[in-house]
MITORKOL-33242 format. One record per residue (C-alpha): x negated, y negated, z negated. Coordinates in Angstrom, 1 decimal. Layout:
@X X&Y Y&Z Z $
...
//
This chain:
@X -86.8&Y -37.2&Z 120.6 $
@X -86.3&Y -34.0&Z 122.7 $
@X -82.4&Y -32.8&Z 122.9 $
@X -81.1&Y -29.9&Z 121.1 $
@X -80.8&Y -27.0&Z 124.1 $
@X -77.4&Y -25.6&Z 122.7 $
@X -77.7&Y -22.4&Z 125.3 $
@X -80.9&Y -21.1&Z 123.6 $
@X -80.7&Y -17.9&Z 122.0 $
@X -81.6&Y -17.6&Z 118.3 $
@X -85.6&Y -16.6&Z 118.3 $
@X -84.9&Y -12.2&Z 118.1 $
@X -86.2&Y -10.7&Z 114.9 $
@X -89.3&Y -8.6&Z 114.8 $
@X -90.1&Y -5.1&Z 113.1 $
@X -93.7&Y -4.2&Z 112.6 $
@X -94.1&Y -0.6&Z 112.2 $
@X -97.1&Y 1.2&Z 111.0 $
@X -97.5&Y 4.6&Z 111.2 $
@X -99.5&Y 6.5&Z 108.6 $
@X -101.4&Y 9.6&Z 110.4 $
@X -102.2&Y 10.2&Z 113.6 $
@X -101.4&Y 14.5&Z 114.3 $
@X -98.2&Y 15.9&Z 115.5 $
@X -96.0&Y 14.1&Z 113.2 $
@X -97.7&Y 11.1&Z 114.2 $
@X -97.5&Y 11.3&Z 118.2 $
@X -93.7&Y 11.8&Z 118.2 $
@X -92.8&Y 9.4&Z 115.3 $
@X -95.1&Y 6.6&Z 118.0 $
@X -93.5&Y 7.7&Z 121.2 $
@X -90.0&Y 7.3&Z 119.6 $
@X -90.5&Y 3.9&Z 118.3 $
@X -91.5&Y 2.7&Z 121.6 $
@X -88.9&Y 4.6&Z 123.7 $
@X -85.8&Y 3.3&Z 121.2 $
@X -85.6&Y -0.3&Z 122.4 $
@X -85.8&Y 1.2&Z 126.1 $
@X -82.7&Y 2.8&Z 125.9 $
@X -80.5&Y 1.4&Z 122.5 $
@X -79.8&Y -1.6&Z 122.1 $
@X -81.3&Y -2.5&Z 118.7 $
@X -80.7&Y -5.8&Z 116.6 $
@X -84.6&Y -6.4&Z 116.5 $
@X -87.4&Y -6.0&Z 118.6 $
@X -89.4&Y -3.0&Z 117.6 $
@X -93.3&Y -2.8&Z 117.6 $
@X -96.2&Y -0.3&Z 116.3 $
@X -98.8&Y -2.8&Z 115.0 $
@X -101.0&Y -0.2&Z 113.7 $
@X -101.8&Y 2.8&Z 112.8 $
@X -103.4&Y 4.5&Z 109.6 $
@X -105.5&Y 7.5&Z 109.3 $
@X -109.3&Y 8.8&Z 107.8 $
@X -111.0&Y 9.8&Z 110.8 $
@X -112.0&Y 6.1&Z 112.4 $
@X -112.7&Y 7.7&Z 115.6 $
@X -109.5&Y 9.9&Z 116.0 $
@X -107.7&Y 6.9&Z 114.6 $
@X -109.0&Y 4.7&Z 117.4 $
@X -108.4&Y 7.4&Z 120.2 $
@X -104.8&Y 8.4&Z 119.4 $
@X -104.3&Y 3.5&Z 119.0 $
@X -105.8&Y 3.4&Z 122.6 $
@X -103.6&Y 6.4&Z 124.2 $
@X -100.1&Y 4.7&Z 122.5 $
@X -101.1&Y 0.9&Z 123.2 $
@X -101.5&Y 0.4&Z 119.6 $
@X -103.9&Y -3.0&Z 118.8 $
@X -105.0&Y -2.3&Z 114.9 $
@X -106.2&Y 0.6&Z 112.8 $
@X -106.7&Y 0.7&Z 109.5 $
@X -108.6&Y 3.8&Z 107.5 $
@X -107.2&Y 3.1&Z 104.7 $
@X -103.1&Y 3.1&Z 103.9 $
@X -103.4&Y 0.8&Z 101.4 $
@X -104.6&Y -2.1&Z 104.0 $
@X -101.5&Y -1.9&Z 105.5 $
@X -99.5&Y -2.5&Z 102.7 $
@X -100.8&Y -5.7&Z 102.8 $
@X -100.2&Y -6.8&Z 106.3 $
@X -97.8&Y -9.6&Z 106.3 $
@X -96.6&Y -8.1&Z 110.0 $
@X -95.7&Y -4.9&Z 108.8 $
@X -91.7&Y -4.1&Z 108.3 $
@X -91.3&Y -0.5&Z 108.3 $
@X -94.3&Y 2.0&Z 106.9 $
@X -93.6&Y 6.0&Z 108.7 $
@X -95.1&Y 8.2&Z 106.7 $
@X -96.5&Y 11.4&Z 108.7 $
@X -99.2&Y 13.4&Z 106.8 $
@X -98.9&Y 16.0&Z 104.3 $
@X -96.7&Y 16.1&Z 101.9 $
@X -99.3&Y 16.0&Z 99.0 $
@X -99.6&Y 12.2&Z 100.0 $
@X -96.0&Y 11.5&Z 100.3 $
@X -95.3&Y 10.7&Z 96.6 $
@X -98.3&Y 7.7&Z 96.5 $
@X -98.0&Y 5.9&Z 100.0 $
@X -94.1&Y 6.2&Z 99.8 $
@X -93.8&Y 4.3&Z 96.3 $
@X -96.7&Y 1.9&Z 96.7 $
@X -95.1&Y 1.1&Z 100.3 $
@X -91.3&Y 0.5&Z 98.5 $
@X -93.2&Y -1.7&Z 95.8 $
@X -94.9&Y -3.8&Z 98.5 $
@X -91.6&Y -4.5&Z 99.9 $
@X -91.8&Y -2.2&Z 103.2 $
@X -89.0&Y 0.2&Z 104.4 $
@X -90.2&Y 3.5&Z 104.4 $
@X -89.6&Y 6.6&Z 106.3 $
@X -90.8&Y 9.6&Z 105.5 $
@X -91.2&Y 13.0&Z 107.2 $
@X -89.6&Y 16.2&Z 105.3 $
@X -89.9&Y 17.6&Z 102.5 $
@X -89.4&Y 14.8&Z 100.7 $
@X -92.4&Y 15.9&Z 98.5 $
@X -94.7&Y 18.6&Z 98.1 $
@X -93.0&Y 18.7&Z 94.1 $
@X -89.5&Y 18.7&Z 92.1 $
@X -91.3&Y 15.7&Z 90.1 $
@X -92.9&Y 13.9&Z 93.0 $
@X -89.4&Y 14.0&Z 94.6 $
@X -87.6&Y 12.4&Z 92.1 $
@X -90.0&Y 9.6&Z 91.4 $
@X -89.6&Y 9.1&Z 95.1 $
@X -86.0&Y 8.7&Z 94.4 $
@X -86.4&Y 6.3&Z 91.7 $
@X -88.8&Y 4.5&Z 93.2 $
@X -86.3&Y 4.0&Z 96.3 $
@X -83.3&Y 3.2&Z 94.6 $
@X -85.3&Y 0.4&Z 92.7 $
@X -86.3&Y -0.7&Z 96.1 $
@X -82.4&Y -0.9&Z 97.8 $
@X -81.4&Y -2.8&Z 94.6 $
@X -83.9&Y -5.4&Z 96.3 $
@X -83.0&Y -4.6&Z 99.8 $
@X -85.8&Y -2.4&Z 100.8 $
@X -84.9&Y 0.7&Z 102.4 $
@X -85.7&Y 4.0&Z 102.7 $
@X -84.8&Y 7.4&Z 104.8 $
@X -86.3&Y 10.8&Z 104.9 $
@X -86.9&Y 12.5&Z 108.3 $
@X -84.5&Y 15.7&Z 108.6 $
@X -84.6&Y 15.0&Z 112.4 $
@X -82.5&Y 17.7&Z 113.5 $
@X -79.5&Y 15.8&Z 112.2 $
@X -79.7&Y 13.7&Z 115.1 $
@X -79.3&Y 16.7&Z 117.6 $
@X -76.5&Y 15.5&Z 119.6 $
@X -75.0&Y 19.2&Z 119.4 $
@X -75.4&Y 19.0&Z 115.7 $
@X -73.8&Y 15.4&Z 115.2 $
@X -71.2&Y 16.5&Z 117.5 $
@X -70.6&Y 19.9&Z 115.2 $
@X -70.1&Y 17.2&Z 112.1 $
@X -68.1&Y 15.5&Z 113.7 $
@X -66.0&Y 18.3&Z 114.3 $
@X -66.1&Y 19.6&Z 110.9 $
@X -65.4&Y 16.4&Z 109.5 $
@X -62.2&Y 16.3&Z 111.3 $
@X -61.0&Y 19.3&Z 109.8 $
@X -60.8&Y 21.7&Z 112.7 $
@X -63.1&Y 24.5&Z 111.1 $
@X -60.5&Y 24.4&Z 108.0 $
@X -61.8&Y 25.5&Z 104.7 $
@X -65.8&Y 26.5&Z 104.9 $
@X -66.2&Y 30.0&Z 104.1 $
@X -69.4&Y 31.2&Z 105.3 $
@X -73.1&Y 29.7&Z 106.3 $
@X -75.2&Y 31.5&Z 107.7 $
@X -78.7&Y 30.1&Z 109.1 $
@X -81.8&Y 30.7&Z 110.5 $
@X -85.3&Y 29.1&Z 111.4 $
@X -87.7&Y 31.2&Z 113.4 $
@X -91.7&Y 30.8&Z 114.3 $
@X -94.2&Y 32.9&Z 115.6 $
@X -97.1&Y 30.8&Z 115.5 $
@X -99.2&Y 32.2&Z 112.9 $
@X -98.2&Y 35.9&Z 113.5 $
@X -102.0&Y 36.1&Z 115.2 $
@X -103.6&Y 37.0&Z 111.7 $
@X -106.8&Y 35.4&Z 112.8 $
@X -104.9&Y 32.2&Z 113.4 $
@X -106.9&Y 30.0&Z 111.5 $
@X -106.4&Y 28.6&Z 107.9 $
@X -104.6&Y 24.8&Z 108.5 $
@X -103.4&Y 22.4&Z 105.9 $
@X -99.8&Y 23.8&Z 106.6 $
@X -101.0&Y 27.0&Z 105.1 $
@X -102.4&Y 25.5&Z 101.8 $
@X -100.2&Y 25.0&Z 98.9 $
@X -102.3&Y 22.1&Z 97.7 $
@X -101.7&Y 20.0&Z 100.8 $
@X -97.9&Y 21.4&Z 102.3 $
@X -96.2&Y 22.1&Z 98.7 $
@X -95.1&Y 25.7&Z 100.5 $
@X -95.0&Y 27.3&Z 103.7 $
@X -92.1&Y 28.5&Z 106.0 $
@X -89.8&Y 27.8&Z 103.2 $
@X -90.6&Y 23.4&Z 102.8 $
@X -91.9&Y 23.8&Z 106.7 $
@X -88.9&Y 24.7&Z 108.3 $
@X -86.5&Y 26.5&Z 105.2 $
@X -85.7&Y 22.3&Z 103.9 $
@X -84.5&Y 21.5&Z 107.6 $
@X -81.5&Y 24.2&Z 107.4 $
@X -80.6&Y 23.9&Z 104.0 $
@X -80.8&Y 19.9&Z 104.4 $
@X -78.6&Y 21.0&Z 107.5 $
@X -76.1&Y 23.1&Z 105.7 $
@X -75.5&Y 20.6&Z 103.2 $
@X -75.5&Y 17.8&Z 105.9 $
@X -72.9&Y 18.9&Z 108.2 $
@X -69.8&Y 20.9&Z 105.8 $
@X -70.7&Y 18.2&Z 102.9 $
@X -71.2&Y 20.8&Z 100.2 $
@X -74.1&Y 20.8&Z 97.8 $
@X -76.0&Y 24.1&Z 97.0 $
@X -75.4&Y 25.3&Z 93.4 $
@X -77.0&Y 28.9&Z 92.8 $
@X -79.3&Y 30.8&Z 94.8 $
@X -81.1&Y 34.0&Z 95.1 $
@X -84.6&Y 34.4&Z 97.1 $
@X -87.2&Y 36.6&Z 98.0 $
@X -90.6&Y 35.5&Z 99.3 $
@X -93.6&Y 37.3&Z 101.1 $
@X -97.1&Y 36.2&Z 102.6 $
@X -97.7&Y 38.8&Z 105.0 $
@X -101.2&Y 37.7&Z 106.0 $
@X -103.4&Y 36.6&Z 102.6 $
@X -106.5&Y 35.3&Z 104.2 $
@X -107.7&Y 33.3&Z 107.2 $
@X -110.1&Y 32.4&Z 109.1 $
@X -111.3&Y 28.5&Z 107.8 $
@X -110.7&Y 26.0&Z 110.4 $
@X -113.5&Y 24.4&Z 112.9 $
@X -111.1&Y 21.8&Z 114.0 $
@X -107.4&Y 21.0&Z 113.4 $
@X -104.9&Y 18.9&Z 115.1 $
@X -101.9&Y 19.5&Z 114.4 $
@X -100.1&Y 23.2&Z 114.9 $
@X -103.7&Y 23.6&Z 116.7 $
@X -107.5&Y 24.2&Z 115.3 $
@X -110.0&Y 26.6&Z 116.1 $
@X -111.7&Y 29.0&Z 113.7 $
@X -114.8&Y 29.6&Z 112.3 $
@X -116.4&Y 32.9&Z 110.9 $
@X -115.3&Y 32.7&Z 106.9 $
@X -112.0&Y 32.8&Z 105.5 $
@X -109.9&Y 31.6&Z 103.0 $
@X -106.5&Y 32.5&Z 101.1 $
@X -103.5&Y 32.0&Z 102.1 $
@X -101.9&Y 30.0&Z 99.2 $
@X -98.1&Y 29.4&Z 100.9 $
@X -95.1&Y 31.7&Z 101.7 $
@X -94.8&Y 32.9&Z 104.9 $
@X -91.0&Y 34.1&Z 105.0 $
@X -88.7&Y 33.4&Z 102.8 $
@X -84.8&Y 35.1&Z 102.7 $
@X -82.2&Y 33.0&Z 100.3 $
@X -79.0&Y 33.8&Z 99.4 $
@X -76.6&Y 31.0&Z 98.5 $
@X -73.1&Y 29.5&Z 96.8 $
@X -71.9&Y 26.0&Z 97.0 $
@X -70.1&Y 23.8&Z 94.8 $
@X -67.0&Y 24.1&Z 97.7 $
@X -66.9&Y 28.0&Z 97.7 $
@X -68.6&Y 29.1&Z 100.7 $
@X -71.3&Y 31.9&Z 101.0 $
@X -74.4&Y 31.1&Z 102.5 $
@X -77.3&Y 32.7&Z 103.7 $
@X -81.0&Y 31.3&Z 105.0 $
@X -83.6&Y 33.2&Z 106.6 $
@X -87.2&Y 31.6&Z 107.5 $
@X -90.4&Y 32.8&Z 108.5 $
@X -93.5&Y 31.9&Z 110.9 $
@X -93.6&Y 35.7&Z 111.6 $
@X -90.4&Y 36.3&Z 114.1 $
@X -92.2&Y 37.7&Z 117.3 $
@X -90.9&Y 36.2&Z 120.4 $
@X -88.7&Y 33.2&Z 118.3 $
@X -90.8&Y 29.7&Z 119.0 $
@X -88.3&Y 27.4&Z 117.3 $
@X -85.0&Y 29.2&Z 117.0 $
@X -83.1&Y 27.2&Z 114.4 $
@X -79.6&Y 28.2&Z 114.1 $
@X -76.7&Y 28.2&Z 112.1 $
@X -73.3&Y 29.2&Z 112.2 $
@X -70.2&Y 28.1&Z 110.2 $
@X -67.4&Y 29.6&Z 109.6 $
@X -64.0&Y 28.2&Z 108.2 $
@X -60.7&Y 29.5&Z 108.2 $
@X -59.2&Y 27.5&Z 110.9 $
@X -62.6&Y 27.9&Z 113.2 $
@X -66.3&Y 28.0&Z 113.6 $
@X -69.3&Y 26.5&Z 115.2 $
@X -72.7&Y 28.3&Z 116.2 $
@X -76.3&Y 26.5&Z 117.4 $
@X -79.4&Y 27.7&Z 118.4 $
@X -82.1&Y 24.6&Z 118.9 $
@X -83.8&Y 27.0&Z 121.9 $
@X -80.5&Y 26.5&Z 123.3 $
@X -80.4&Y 22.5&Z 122.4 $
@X -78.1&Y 20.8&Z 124.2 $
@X -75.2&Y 23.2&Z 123.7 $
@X -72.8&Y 24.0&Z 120.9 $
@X -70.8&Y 27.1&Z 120.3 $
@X -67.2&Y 25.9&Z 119.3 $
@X -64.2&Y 29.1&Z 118.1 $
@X -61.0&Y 27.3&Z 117.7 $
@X -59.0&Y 29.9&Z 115.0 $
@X -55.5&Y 28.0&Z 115.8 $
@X -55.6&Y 29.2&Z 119.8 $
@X -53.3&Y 31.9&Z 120.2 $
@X -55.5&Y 35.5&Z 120.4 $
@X -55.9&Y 35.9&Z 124.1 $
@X -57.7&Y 32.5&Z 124.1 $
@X -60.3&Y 32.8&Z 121.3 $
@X -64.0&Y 33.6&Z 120.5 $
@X -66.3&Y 31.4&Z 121.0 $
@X -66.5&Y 28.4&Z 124.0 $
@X -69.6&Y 26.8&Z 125.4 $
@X -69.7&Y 23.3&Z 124.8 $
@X -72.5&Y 21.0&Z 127.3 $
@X -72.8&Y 18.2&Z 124.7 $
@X -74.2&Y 15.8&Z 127.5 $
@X -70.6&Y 13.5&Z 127.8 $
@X -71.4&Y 9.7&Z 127.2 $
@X -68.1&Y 10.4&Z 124.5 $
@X -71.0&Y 12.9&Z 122.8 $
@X -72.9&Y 11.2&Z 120.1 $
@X -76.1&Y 9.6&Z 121.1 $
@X -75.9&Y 11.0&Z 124.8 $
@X -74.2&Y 8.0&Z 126.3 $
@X -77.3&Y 6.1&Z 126.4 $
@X -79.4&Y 8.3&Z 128.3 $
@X -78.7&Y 10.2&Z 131.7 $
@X -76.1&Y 11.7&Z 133.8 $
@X -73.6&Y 14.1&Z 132.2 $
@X -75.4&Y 17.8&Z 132.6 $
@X -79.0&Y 16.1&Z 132.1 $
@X -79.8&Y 18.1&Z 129.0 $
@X -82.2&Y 16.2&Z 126.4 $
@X -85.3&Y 17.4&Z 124.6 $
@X -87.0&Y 17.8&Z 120.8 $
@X -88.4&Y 13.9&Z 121.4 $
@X -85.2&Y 12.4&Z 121.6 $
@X -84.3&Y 13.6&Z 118.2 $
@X -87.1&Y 11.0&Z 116.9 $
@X -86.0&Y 8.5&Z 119.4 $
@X -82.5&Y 8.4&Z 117.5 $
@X -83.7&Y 8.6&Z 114.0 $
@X -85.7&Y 5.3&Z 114.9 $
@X -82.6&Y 3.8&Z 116.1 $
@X -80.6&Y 4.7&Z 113.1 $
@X -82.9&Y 3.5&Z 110.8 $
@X -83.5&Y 0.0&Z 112.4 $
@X -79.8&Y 0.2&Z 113.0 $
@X -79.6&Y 0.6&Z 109.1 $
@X -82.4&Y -2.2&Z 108.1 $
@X -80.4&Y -5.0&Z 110.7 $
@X -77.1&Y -3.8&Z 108.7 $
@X -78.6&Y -3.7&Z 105.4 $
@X -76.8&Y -0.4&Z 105.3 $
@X -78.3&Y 3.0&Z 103.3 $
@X -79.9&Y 5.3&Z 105.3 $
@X -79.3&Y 8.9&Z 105.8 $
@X -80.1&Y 11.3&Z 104.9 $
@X -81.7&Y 9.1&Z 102.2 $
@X -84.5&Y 9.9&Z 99.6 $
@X -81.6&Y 10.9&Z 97.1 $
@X -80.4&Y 13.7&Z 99.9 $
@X -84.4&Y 14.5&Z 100.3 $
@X -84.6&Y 14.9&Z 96.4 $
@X -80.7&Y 16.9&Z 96.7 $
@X -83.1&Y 19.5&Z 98.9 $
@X -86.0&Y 19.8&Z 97.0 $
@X -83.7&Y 20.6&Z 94.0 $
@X -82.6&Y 23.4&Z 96.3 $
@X -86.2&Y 24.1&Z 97.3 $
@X -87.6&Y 24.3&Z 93.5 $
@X -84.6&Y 26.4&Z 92.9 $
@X -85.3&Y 29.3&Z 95.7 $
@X -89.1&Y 29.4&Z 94.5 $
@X -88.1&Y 30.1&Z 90.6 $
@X -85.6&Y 32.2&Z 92.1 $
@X -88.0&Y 34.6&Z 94.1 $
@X -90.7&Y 33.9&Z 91.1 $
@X -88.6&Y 35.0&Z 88.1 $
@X -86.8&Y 37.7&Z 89.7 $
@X -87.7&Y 41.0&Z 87.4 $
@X -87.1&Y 43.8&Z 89.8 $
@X -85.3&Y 45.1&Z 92.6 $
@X -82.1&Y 47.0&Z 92.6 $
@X -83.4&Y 50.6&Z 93.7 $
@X -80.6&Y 52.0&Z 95.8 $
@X -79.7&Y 56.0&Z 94.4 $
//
């Protein structure tokens, strides 16, 4: 009989991961799952075992470029594979609602990218359906990646700690300019059918989800207006991703492309959210600035790796606003990667949501922002597109 080797280490557990869709979502969401266990250490080994999506020969070209073995053309087949852990979910958000329940009902964890859903009602059988699944253990997050900007993490941190004071003011932004062409042509993202809505689900649900995120107040009234500015396009040759080329007949334009709220929340602050794909010049200036009675912090993602920080208790002649390099290893998430003053880019943001989630499924821990947050913005969502529906007339000014 062999003897017992008391050194060995216990056999490491194993996380298959299939990622559903194979576009721009899809690329990042793959390169982050493979670059996580390079540089966290995680409490399982982490492995892409296939990948889902309807075109068999784009499927099979974007498997070979990542080193990924299996395809399937089908989603449903890989609810069914006994090696899958974790199902990603990156395709438009009219498919959200149906692969994120079966997945949760098959016993996978899910993430899936924002909105939540491309509906108030979708969202919040999403929500049900998840909080079923944790009951069982199966988890579930939704991916409002910005909150793992180490600037951003670093401003919650911050706020948390009560050095902005009481929150009196939000104010934020999200700026585009890729469909200001107006012969850009007519892609899924500008189809209500298959994005839900334009600029405001797009890009509008990362700064809300971020407002709410980082001062901990929920959104409880709003006021919008909403504007397509170009109605029809050109109908697509060939998309992938933010890219496609166009043919000679067009189509309507069935999404927002701008959207302006205004905002209260439930802890008294005044807020304010402005986005459009229409800013000339602005190719992914998200910002927001908060403002508290004891001090206030300022980002801009074009400017990522740096956070504006105004400390109201310094006397006069030492305040305003002070450039912060959030690169430190004290700085959240920056520790594992290079030097201090090494600035890091709009991949690493995946990179640490995949840590956090398999950081989350090793803990049995709920994720966050969770698909109860993800509903929490679509109410928010639904809210500012009754809002800039319903609204009778404008104010004329005498």
């Amino acid at each position: 009989m062999p003897t017992p080797d008391h050194d060995a280490k216990p056999a490491t557990r194993v996380l298959g991961v299939a990622i559903i869709g194979h576009s721009f979502m899809g690329r990042i969401h793959a390169e982050a799952w493979q670059t996580a266990p390079k540089f966290f250490e995680l409490g399982a080994a982490v492995r892409v075992v296939v990948v889902s999506g309807r075109d068999e020969r784009a499927t099979t070209e974007f498997a070979d470029r990542f080193g990924i073995v299996d395809i399937e053309t089908d989603w449903r087949a890989v609810l069914e594979r006994d090696d899958v852990d974790i199902v990603d979910i990156c395709v438009p958000g009219r498919l959200h609602a149906d692969i994120a329940i079966a997945a949760l009902a098959a016993g996978k964890h899910v993430l899936c990218e924002k909105p939540l859903a491309n509906t108030l009602a979708e969202a919040e059988a999403m929500a049900a359906a998840a909080e079923a699944a944790g009951k069982r253990g199966v988890l579930s997050m939704v991916g409002f990646s910005y909150r793992r900007t180490p600037a951003l993490a670093y401003a919650k941190r911050l706020i948390d700690d009560g050095r902005l004071g009481l929150i009196r003011h939000i104010r934020s932004q999200y700026l585009q300019d890729w469909i200001v062409d107006p012969d850009f042509p007519l892609v899924w993202r500008l189809q209500k059918d298959e994005a839900g809505s334009g600029a405001l689900g797009d890009i509008g649900a990362h700064i809300i989800d971020l407002a709410q995120f980082l001062t901990g107040q929920s959104i409880t009234a709003v006021g919008a207006v909403m504007e397509t500015f170009v109605t029809s396009r050109p109908l697509p040759t060939a998309s992938s991703g933010l890219s496609a080329s166009a043919g000679d007949e067009r189509g309507h334009v069935t999404v927002d492309d701008a959207a302006i709220v205004i905002a209260r929340t439930d802890g008294g602050a005044l807020a304010t959210f402005e986005a459009t794909r229409f800013a000339t010049g602005r190719k992914n200036a998200l910002r927001i600035e908060i403002n508290g009675s004891l001090g206030s912090i300022a980002f801009d993602f074009e400017r990522l790796n740096e956070l504006e920080f105004a400390d109201g208790t310094l006397p006069d002649v030492e305040g305003g606003f002070r450039r912060i390099l959030v690169t430190e290893p004290g700085h959240p998430y920056a520790g594992a990667w290079w030097p201090a003053g090494h600035g890091l880019g709009y991949e690493h943001l995946f990179v640490h949501q995949a840590k956090d989630f398999v950081d989350d499924i090793i803990r049995a821990s709920t994720p966050s922002p969770s698909f109860a947050d993800g509903l929490g913005v679509q109410r928010v969502l639904d809210a500012i597109e009754r809002s800039a529906r319903d609204s009778a007339s404008w104010t004329s000014v005498n």
